[in-house]
C-alpha positions as CSV (number, residue, x, y, z in Angstrom):
1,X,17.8,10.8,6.9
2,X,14.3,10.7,6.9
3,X,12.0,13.5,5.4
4,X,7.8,13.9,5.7
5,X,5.6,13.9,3.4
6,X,2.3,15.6,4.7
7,X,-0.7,14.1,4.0
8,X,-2.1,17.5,3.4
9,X,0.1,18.3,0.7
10,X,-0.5,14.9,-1.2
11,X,-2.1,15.4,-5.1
12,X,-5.9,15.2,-4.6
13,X,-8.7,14.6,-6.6
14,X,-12.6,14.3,-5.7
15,X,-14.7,12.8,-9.1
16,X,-17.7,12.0,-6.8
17,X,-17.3,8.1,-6.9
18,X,-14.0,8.8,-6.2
19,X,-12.3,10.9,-3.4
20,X,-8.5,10.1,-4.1
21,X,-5.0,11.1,-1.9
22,X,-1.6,10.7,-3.8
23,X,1.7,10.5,-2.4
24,X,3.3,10.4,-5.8
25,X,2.5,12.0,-9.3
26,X,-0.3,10.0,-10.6
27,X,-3.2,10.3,-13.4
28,X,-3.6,14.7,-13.9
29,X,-1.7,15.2,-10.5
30,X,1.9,15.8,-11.7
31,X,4.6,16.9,-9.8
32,X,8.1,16.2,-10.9
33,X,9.7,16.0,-7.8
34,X,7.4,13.2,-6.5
35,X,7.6,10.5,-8.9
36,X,8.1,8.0,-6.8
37,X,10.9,6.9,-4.3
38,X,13.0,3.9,-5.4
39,X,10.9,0.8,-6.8
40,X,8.1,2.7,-5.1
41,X,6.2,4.3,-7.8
42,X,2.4,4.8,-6.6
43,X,0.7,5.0,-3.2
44,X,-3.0,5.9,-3.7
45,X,-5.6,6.4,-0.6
46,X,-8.8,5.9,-2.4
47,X,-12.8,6.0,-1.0
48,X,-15.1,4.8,-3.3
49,X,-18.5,5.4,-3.0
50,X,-21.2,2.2,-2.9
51,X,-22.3,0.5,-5.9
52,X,-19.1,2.2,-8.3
53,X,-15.3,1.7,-8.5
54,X,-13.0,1.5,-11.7
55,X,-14.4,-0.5,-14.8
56,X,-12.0,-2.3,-17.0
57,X,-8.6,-1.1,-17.8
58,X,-5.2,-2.7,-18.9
59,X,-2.2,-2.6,-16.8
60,X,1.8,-3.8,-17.7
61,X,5.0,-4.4,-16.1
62,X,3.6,-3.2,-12.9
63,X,3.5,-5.2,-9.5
64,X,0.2,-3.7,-8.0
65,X,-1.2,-4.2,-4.2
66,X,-4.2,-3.1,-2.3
67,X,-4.5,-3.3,1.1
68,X,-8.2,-2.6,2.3
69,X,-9.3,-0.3,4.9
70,X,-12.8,-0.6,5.7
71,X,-15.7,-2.1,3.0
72,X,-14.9,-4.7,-0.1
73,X,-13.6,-4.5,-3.3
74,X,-14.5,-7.1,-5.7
75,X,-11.9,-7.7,-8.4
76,X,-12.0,-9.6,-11.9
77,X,-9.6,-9.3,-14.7
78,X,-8.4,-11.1,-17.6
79,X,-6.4,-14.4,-16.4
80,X,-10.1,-14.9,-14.6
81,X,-9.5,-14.2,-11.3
82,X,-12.9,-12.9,-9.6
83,X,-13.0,-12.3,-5.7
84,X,-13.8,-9.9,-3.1
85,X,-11.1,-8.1,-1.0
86,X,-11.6,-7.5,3.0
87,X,-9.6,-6.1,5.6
88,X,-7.1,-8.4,6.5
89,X,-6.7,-9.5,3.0
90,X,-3.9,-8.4,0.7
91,X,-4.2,-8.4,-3.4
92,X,-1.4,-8.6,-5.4
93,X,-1.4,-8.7,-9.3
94,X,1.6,-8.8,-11.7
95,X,0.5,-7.5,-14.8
96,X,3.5,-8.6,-16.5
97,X,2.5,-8.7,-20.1
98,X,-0.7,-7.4,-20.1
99,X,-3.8,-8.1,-17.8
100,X,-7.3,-6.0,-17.8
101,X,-9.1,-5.8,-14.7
102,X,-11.7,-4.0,-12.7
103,X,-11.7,-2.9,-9.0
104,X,-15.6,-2.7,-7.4
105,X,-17.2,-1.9,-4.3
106,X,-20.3,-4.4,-4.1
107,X,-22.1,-2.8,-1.5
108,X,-25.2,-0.7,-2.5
109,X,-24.6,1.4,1.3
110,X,-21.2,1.4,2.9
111,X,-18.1,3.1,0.9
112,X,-14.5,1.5,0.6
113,X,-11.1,2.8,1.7
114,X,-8.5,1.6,0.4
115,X,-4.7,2.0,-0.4
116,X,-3.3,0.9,-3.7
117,X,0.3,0.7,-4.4
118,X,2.5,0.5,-7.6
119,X,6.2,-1.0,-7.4
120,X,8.2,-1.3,-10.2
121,X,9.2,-4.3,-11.5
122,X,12.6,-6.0,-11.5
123,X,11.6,-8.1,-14.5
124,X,9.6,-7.5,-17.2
125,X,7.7,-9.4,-19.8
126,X,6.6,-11.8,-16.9
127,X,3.5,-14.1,-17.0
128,X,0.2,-11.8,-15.3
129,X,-0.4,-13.2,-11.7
130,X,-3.4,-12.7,-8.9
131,X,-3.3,-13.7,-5.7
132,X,-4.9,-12.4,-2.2
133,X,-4.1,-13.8,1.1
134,X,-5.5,-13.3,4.6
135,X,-2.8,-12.0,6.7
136,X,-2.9,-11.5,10.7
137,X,-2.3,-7.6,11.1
138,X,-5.5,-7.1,13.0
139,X,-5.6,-9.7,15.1
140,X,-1.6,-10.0,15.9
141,X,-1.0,-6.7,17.5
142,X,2.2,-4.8,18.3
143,X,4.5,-6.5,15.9
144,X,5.9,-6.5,12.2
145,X,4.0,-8.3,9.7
146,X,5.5,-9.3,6.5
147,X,3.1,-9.4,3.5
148,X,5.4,-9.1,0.7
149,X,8.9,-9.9,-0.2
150,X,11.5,-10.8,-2.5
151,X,11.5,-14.3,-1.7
152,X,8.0,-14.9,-0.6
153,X,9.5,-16.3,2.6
154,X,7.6,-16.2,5.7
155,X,4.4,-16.8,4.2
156,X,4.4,-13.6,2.0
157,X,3.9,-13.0,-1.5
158,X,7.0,-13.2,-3.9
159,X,6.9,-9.7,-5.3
160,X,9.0,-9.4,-8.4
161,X,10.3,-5.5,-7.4
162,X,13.6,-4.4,-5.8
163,X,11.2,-3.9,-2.1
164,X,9.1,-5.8,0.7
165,X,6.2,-4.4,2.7
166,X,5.4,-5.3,6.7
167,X,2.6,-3.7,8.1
168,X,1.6,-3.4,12.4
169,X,-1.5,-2.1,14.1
170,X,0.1,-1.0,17.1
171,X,-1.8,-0.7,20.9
172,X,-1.8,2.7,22.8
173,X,2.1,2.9,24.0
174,X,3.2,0.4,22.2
175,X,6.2,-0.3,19.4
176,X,7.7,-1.8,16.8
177,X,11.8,-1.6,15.6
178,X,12.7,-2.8,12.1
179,X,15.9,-3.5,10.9
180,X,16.3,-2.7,7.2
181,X,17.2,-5.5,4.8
182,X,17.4,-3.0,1.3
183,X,18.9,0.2,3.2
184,X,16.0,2.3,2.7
185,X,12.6,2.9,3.4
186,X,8.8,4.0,3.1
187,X,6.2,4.2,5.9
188,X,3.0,5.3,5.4
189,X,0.4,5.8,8.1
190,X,-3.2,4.2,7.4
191,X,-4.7,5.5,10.9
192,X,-3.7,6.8,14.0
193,X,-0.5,8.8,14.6
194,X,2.6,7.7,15.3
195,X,6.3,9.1,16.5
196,X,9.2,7.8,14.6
197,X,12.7,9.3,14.5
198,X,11.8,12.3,16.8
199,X,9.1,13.3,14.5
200,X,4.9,12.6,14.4
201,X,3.5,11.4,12.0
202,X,-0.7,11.9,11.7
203,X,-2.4,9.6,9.4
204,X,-2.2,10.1,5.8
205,X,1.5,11.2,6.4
206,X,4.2,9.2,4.6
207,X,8.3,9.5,5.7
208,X,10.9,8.4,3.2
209,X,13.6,7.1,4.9
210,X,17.2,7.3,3.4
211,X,20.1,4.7,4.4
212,X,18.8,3.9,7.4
213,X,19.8,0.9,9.3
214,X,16.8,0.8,11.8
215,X,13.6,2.4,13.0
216,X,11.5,2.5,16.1
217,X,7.9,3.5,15.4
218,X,6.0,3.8,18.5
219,X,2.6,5.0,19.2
220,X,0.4,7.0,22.2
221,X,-2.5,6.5,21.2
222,X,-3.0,3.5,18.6
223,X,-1.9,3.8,15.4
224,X,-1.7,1.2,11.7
225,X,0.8,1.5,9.0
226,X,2.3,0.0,6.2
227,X,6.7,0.2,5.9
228,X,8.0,-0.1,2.5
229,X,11.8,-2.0,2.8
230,X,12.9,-0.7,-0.8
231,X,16.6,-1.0,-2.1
């Protein structure tokens, strides 16, 4: 069974700095039937403006990812970690027992789109981890990538939550099929539109997928997204 969630219908919230989409409940958007789905807690589409982002703030028990869209983010916390995120990169941070950090966009002209992403943890009281890795989405069309897992095989990142995330960029009439490890599912669309199931999904869209044992996701017209295998 899959079911849409419409980008339009997403919590919203516009500070300025901050134009921000969520898929789930999250900071004064509450709804109580969209708390999440599975170990998938958050999935935030954020533009920053230039030259501002989030100051300092403390995070725990928490596996955290952001995948960027356009711009930079530079990131520093409290294991001291500093770096600047691209697209093609991937961030992930356990914040385990405790870890403060700040998320900035460094350029004084262009604005950053980003998605951020929550999973629960499947262990807690772990040691705080950073990490970000250049992965191949871009430049490896029309096929699955796998940027985090259970078992950091592949070259991914060892996520400690009950879920894995792949992510394509697929050509005009082109596709991708997935075979789920975990039995069910996320996508979320980061641009384009794609058809999936013998629905369309536009960009901003999100379909939770429920005991499913595969999924086609094809494109007419160019599409990128990021699938959530979740258990």
């Amino acid at each position: 069974m899959v079911t849409i969630r419409p980008a339009s219908e997403r919590g919203h919230a516009n500070h300025g700095w901050l134009d921000s989409n969520f898929s789930f409940s999250f900071a004064e958007y509450y709804d109580p039937d969209k708390m999440g789905f599975r170990a998938l807690r958050v999935i935030n589409e954020d533009r920053v403006a230039p030259a501002t982002g989030f100051g300092k703030h403390p995070h725990r028990d928490m596996e955290i990812l952001t995948y960027v869209l356009e711009g930079a983010v530079k990131h520093e916390d409290s294991t001291g970690s500093s770096e600047t995120l691209v697209p093609g990169e991937l961030q992930h941070m356990s914040a385990g027992t405790g870890v403060r950090h700040s998320e900035m966009n460094p350029s004084n002209d262009k604005a950053l789109h980003l998605l951020q992403i929550w999973l629960i943890p499947n262990q807690l009281g772990i040691a705080p981890k950073y990490e970000q890795k250049r992965f191949h989405v871009q430049e490896e069309p029309n096929k699955l990538h796998l940027l985090a897992s259970t078992d950091g095989r592949a070259g991914s990142f060892k996520i400690y939550s009950d879920a894995e995330l792949l992510a394509a960029r697929l050509d005009a009439g082109r596709s991708v099929s997935h075979t789920f490890k975990l039995g069910y599912g996320w996508l979320q669309v980061a641009r384009g539109d794609v058809e999936v199931a013998g629905k369309t999904l536009q960009e901003g869209d999100g379909l939770q997928i429920e005991e499913a044992s595969s999924l086609r996701i094809s494109s007419e017209a160019g599409a990128e997204f990021l699938l959530f295998d979740l258990a």
